[in-house]
N, C-alpha and C positions, 0 to 999 in steps of 0.2 A: 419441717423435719423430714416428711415423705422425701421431699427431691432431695435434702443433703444425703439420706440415704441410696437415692438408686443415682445420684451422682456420683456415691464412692463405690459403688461396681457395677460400672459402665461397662470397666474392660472383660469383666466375666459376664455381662448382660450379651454385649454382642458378641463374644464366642459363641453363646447357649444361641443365641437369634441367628448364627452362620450356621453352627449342626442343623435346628430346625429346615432354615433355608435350603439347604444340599439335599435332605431326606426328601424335601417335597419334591425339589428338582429334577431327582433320581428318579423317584414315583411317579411322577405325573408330564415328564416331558423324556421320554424313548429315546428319543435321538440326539438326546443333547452334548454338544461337541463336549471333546477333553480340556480345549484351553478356555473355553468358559467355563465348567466349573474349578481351574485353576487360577482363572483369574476372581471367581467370583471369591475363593477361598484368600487368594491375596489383599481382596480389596477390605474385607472384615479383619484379618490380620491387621493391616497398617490402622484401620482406625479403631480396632483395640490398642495397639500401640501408641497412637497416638491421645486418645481418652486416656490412658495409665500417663504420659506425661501430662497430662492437664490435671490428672488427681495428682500430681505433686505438688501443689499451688492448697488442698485440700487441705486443714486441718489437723491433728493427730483425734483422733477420736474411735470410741467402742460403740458398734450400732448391733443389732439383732439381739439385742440384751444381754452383751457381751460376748457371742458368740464368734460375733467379725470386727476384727479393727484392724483400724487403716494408717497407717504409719510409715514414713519416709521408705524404711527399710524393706517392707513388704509390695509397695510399690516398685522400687527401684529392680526387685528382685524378678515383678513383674515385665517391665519394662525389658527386661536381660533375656526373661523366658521368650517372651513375644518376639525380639529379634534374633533368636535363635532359632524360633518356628519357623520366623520366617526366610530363612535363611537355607535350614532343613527341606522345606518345602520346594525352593528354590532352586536346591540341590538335587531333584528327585525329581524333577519333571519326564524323567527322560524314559522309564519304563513304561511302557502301554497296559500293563496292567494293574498299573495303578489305582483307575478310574474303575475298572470292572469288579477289581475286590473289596471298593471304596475305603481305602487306607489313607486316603487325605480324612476323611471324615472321622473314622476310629483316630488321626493325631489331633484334629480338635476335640476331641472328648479328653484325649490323655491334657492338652493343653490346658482344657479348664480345669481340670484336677489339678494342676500345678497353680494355677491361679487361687482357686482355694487355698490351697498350702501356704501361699506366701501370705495368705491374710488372717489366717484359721486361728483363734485363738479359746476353743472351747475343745476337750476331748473330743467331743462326737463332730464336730467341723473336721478337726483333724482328719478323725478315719474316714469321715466323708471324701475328702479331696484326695486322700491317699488312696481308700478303694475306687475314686474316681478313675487315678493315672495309671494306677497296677491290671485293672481290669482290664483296659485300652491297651495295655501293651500285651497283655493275654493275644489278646483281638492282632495285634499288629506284628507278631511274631506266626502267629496261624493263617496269618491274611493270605499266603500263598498256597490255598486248599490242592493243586496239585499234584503238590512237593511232599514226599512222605519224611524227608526227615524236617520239612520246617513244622507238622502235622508233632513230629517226637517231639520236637524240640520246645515246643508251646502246651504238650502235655507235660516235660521234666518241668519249664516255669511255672507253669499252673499248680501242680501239687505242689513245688518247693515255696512259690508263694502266699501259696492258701496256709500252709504249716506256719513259715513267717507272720503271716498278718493272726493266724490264729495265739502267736505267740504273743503279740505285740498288742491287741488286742486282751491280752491274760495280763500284762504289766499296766494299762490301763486301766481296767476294773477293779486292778490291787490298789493304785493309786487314787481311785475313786471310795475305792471300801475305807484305805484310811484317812482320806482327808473330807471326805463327806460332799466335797464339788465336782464338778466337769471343766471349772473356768481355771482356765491358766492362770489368771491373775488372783484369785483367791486360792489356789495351788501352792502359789508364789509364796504367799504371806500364810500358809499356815505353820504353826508348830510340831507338828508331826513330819517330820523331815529326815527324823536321825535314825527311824529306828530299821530294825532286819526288815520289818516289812516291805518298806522304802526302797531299799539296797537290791532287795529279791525282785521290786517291779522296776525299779532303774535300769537291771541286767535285762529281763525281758524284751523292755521297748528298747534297747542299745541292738540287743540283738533284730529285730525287726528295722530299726533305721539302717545297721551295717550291711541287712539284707538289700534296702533301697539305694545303698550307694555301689549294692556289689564288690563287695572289699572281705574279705576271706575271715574266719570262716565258710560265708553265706555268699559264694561267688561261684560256684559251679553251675549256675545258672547261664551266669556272663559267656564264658565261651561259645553252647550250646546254638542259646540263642541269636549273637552275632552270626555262626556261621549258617544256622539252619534257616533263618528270613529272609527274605529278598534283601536289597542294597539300602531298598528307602527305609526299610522297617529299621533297619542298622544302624542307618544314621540316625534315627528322630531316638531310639532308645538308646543309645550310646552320649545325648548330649542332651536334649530338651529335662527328661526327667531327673538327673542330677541336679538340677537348680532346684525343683521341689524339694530333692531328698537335704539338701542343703537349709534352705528354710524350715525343714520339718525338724532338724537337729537343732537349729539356733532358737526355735518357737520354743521346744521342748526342753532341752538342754541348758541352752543358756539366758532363757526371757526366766521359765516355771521351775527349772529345778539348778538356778544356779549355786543353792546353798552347797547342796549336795556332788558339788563340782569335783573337790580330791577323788569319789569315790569313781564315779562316771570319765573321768577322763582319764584313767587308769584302763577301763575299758577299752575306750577310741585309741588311747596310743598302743595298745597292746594288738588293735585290729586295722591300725594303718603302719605298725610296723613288718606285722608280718605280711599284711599284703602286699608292700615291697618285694618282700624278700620271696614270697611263694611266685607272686603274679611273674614277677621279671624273670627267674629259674626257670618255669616252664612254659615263658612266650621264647625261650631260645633254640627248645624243641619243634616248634611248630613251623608248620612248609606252608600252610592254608594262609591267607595273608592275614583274614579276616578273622581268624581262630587268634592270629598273633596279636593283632594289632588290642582284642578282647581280653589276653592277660595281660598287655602292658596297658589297659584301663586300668587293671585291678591294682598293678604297681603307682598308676597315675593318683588314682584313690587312695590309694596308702599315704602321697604325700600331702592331701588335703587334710587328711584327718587326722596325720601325726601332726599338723602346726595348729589344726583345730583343738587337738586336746592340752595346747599348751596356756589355753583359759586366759586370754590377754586380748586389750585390743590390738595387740599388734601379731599375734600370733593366728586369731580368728581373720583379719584383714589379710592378712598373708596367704589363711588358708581360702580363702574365697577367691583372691587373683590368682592364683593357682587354677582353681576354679574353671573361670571365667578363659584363662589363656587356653587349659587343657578344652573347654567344649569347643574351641575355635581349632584347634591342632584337629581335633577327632570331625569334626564335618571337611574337615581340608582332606583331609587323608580319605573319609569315606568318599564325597563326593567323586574324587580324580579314580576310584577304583571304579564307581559307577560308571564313569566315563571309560572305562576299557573294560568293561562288561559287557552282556547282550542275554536275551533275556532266553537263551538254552545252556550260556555259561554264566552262570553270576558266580561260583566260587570259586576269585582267583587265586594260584599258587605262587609261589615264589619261581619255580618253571617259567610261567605264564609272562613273570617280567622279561626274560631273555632278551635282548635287544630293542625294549622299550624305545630307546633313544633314538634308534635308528628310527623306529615305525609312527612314534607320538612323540617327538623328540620337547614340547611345551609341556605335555602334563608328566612326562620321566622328570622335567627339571620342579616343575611346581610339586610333587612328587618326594625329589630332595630336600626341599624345602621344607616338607613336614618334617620326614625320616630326622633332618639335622635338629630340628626344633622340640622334636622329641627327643632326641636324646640330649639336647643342651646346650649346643654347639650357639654361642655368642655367634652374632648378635640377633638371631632369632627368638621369638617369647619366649622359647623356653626353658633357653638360659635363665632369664629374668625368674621364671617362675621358681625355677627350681634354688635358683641364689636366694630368691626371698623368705623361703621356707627354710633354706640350712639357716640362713644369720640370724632367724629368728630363733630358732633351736640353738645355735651355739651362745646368744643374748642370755638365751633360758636355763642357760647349763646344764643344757641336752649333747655335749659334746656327745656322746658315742653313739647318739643318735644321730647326728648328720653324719656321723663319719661310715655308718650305714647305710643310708641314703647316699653317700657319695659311691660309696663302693656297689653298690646294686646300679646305680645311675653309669657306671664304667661297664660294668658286664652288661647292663640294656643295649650300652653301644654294639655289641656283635649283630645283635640281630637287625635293630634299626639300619645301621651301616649293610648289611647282608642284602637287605633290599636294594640300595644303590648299586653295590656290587652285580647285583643280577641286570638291573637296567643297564649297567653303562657298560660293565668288562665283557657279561657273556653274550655271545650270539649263539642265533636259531635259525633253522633253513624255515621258521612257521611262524613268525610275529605275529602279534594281535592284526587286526582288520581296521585299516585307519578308515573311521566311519564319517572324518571332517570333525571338526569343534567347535564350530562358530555357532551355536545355541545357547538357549538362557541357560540352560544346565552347566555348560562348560564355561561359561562368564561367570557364572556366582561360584566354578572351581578354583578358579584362576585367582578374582578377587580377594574370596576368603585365606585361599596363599600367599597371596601376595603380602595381603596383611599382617602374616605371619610376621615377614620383615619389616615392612614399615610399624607396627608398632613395638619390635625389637627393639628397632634405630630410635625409637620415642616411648618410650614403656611408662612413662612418668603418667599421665593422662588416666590410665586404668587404675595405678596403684595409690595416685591419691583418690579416685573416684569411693574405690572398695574401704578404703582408708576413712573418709567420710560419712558415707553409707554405716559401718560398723562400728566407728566412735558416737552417733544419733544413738543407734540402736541402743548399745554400753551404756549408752548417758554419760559419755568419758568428754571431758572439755577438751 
């Protein structure tokens, strides 16, 4: 019974054995180079990765007396997290100060907070693995000590987050007072479900989840801190932690409180409709690139959570390839800025692109390749993504709901297209500094763009994956 337990968390045993590892490394050997402890950080990644696929083969079962269970869905969710770190990671080799502010180490702490998340199935697991990922990003927005506004901008998340989790936190203890457990599964099955009380802590934790996905009201965060942390901080918060906040909503919302669904998804669509429409509105003001690209997460987030609250398998499936397409859009795009960054300029402007094409004329075009994929431009993902989410909405007889989603999706085009405009029409007597590209940093910019298209040209692959993953979870044949 011992090994089938520290068998089903292998992949969060050697996360916890790789922090250890780095801390002692840091401590007790001075001089030790950057691309070993990057590789050492790569090599626990893959075989956390690789352990989260061998626990597919794992049983479905509840260990810690309920507290952790291990199930198709919570794995798989792992599996997505872990190659998205390692991805991020990958992405981010390229700042020297990486290693001195140790912000690879603060993303494995946030990483195993996300790995809790996808398996957490008791209250107090929950806020464990969430105060796990929310702290770490505390840390990983302040990591460039510096820099006085990333110094503000990690004090604005800090308070706004501590309010949050104190919020969210308040809707749990409600829903502890009246149903008398902690376990999601006897949560599930109690009779106490219907009443004000219920309703009063469902708003609560709605509001502290919307805060983890940064989707408006609870997004003024989001910009802040995009533009105030370095490039690496930007990207590992920008995509790693949405796959926990993802899992935290599906454990919560639709495993423990699916009775209570009409009420709760009233909520979510009311907080991914407006995030649309607020995020997209004033990412068309913004000159900062990393300021911009921060509201159109928020809009990005609006259309997860509008096909999330349409309570269907096929509207929860929709909203997760959404999901999964946008963290791959958002490390493409961050990674290629890092790559024409340097570490006295990290915050590029729309300026700054001016004759891109002439200076970096591969990453101006891989580049395009987000900007069109963002904005939906066939046959890139994210076309796919955003088609998947209206059909599903108009299925659902959410017509004047996608036909807001299409129309914010049309005015998104100014700005996304703005950035091309700048790379390719204008010139500048002072281009960026071609620093060469042939490093792992600019290989894993290139690839994850590339991607962009080739799983355009083949999108079938991910949507039945999400598709599968989400009908287990449902118990939908």
């Amino acid at each position: 019974m011992t090994f089938h337990i520290i068998g089903s968390i292998l992949p969060e045993v050697t996360i916890a054995i790789a922090i250890c590892v780095v801390i002692l490394v840091n401590s007790l050997i001075r001089s030790v180079s950057a691309a070993f402890i990057h590789s050492m950080i790569l090599f626990f990644l893959s075989v956390a990765l690789f352990l989260s696929f061998v626990s597919l083969e794992i049983p479905n079962s509840n260990i810690f007396n309920g507290h952790y269970v291990i199930d198709s869905f919570g794995t798989n969710l792992k599996i997505i997290a872990l190659i998205a770190s390692i991805l991020v990671h990958l992405a981010s080799l390229k700042s020297k100060n990486n290693i001195k502010n140790e912000i690879f180490l603060i993303q494995l702490f946030a990483t195993l907070g996300v790995l809790i998340l996808c398996s957490a199935h008791n209250l107090l697991t929950v806020y464990l693995g969430l105060e796990t990922l929310t702290l770490s990003m505390y840390g990983m927005v302040a990591s460039n000590r510096n820099s006085i506004e990333a110094t503000e901008s990690a004090m604005k998340f800090f308070i706004l987050g501590a309010i949050a989790s104190a919020i969210f936190l308040y809707g749990l203890s409600i829903v502890y007072g009246v149903t008398g457990t902690l376990s999601l599964e006897l949560i599930k099955e109690s009779n106490l479900l219907d009443g004000l009380e219920m309703r009063i802590a469902v708003a609560f934790i709605a509001c502290g989840v919307i805060f983890k996905f940064g989707a408006f009201p609870f997004h003024s965060w989001v910009p802040d801190s995009y533009q105030g942390s370095n490039t690496t901080a930007a990207i590992y918060i920008s995509s790693v932690p949405k796959i926990g906040a993802f899992a935290l909503i599906s454990r919560l919302f639709l495993d423990s409180l699916n009775v209570m669904s009409e009420f709760w998804s009233i909520l979510i669509l009311s907080a991914g409709l407006l995030s649309i429409i607020i995020g997209n509105l004033i990412a068309l003001m913004q000159i900062n690139l990393r300021r911009m690209l921060a509201y159109s997460a928020i809009g990005h987030i609006g259309f997860v959570l509008l096909s999330f609250s349409i309570v269907n398998d096929g509207g929860i499936s929709a909203s997760m390839t959404y999901l999964l397409m946008y963290i791959l859009m958002t490390i493409s795009a961050f990674a290629l800025i890092e790559s024409i960054s340097s570490e006295d300029h990290q915050h590029i402007e729309l300026g700054d692109l001016k004759g891109l094409s002439n200076s970096h004329p591969l990453i101006a075009f891989m580049l395009l390749f987000c900007m069109f994929s963002m904005v939906g431009i066939p046959p890139f993902i994210g076309f796919y993504a955003k088609w998947i989410v209206l059909s599903e909405l108009v299925n659902n007889g959410m017509l004047w709901f996608a036909l807001v989603g299409i129309i914010m999706s049309v005015i998104a085009a100014y700005y996304y297209l703005r950035v091309v405009w700048f790379m390719y029409f204008e010139k500048t007597d002072q281009p960026i500094e071609n620093k060469g590209m042939m490093n792992t940093h600019s290989i894993t910019s290139i690839f994850v763009s590339v991607m962009l298209l080739l799983i355009g040209l083949y999108p079938n692959p991910i949507i039945d994956y999400t598709r599968i993953i989400i009908s287990s979870f449902l118990l939908i044949d």
